[in-house]
N, C-alpha and C positions, 0 to 999 in steps of 0.2 A: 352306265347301262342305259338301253336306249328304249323306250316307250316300251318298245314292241316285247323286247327281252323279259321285261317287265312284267307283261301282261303274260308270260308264259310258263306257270311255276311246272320245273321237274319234280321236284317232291312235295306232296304234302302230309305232312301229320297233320290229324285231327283228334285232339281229345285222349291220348294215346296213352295209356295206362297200364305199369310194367310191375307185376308180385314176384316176389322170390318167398314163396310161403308165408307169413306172417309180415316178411317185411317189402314196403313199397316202396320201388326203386323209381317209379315214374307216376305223377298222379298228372293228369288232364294238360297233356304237353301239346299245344299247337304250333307249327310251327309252317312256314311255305319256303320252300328253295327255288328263285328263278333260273333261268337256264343264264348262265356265264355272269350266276353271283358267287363270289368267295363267300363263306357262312363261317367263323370262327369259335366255338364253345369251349367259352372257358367256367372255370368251379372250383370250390375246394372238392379233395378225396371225398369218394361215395354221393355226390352230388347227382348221379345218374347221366352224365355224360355218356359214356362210354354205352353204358345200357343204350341211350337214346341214338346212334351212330348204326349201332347194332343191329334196331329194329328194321331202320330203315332200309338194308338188306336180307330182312328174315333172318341174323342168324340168332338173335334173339325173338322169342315169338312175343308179341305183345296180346295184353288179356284184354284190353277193350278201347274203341278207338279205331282211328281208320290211319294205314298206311299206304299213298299210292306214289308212284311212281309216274311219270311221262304220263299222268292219266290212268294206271292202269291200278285198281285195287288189292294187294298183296293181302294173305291169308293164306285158303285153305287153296287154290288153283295154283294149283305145282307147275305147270305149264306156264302160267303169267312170273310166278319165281325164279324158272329157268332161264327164261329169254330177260326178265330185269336182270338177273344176275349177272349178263353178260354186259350190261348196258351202265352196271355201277358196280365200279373196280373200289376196293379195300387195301388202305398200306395197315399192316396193324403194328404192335409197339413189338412182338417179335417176330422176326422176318418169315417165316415159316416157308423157308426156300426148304426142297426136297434134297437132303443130304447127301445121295446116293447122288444126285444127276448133276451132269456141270452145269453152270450161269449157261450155256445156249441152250441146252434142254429144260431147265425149270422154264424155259422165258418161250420155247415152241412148244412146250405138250399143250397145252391151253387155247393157242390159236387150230391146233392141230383136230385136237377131240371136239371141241365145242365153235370152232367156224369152219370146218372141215380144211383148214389151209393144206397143201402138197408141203411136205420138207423143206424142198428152194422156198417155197411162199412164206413161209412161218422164220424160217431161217434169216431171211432179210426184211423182214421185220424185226425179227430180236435185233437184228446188228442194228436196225435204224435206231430202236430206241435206246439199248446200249449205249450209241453216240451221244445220243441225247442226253442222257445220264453222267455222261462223262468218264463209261471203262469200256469202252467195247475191247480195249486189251484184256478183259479178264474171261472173258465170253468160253474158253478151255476150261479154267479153271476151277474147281468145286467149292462150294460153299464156307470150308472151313479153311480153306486158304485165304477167304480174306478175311478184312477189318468189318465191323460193325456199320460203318456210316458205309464202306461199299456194298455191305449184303443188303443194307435198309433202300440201296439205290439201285440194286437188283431187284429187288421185291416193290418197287415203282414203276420200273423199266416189267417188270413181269405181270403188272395190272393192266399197264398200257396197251399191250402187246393182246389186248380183249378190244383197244379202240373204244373205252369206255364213254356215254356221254356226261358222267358225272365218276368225278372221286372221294372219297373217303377214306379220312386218313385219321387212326384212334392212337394219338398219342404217339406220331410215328417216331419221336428223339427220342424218348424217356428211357430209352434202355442202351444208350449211344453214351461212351466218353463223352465230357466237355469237345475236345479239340476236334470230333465228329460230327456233334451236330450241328455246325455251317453247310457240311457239303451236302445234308441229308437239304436243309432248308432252301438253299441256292437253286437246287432240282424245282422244290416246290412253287419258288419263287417266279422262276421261268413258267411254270407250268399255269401257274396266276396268270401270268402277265399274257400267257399264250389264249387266254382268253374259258380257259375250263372250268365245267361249274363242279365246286368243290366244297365240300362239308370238312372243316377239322377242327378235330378236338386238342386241343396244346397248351401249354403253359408258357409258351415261348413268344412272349408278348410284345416281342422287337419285332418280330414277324408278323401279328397282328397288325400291329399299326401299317405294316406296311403292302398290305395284300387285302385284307378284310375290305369286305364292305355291309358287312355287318356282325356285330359282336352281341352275343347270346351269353350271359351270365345266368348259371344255374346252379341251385343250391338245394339241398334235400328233396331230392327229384321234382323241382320244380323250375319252370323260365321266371325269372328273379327280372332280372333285364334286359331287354333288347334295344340296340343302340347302332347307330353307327360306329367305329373305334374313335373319331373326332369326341364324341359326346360323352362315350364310355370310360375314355381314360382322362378326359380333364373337368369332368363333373359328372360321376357316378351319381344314380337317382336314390340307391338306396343305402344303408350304414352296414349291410352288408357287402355290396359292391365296393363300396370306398375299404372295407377291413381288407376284403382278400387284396385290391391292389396294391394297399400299405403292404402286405406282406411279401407279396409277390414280387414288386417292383425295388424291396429291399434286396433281395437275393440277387 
């Protein structure tokens, strides 16, 4: 990343604190996303990942603390939530493609309603990212015709297709066969490499190494570690950083 990159964070947390009634899922989380940094959060279960991925496009409300975006303050201004939400796409761990519409229509209603595209306009953009994806042959087809790793690369291909300037991806294999999630990670992989600033949350620590540029370890809703992946996986700072990697890196 280069000085200037640097010096431009698209998200910041500050302080960001997340209740589920009695119990607290995020205590004083700060964190900065620069524009065409990879950010990888890893955790053990209930670590408040997912919770913190969440906030950062409202769909979880956080109780105290600041979320902004590109600069802009998220909360109660529904107007500044609209326009980020167009600006930060979400793959989540279930595809939540519209069952009723085929792969070209889940992937133009969105460009259609929310950047007003014409049909032709919307329509060649689904096929571009499709390609991109690697099925634009399935672009007819409905949701439950395919495999898992290609609805998970429909439901990438259908964030995109918003021209997002940031992605966020919670957990996008976890619900994918083994022999699936390559092709889900190869998408992601390019999509690194294409220079996108991207927050994910994953267990899939072959991928870290090879994308991150920086590695966020969290543990009962709190940032435990922050590292580069160089420092993170061959000298954990903390005995809990080093337990989850033993584990993890035995599987």
């Amino acid at each position: 990343m280069s000085l200037d990159t640097a010096l431009s964070p698209v998200i910041q947390l500050c302080n960001l604190t997340k209740r589920y009634g009695s119990f607290q899922a995020l205590t004083d989380v700060s964190l900065t996303v620069a524009s065409g940094e990879r950010m990888v959060i890893c955790g053990p279960s209930g670590s408040g990942k997912s919770t913190l991925i969440r906030c950062v496009n409202q769909l979880e409300k956080h109780d105290a603390g600041r979320v902004l975006v590109n600069g802009v303050e998220l909360g109660k201004n529904r107007k500044a939530l609209r326009s980020v939400r167009t600006d930060v796409g979400m793959v989540f761990q279930q595809f939540n493609l519209f069952p009723h519409l085929s792969v070209l229509d889940n992937l133009t209603l969105g460009p259609m309603r929310a950047r007003k595209l014409t049909q032709d306009q919307a329509t060649q953009l689904a096929m571009r990212y499709l390609e991109r994806v690697k099925i634009p042959e399935q672009a007819d087809k409905y949701p439950s015709q395919l495999s898992g790793g290609q609805q998970q690369r429909v439901a990438i291909a259908r964030s995109l297709c918003m021209e997002p300037k940031v992605m966020l991806f919670d957990e996008p294999t976890s619900a994918l066969d083994p022999e699936m999630i390559s092709e889900v990670l190869d998408v992601m992989v390019e999509l690194a490499e294409s220079g996108m600033t991207m927050m994910v949350v994953t267990h899939e620590m072959g991928f870290a190494r090879k994308v991150a540029d920086t590695m966020v370890f969290m543990d009962a809703g709190r940032i435990v570690e922050q590292s580069t992946p160089g420092e993170f996986f061959s000298n954990p700072q903390t005995e809990r950083g080093k337990l989850f990697l033993q584990q993890i890196l035995q599987h």
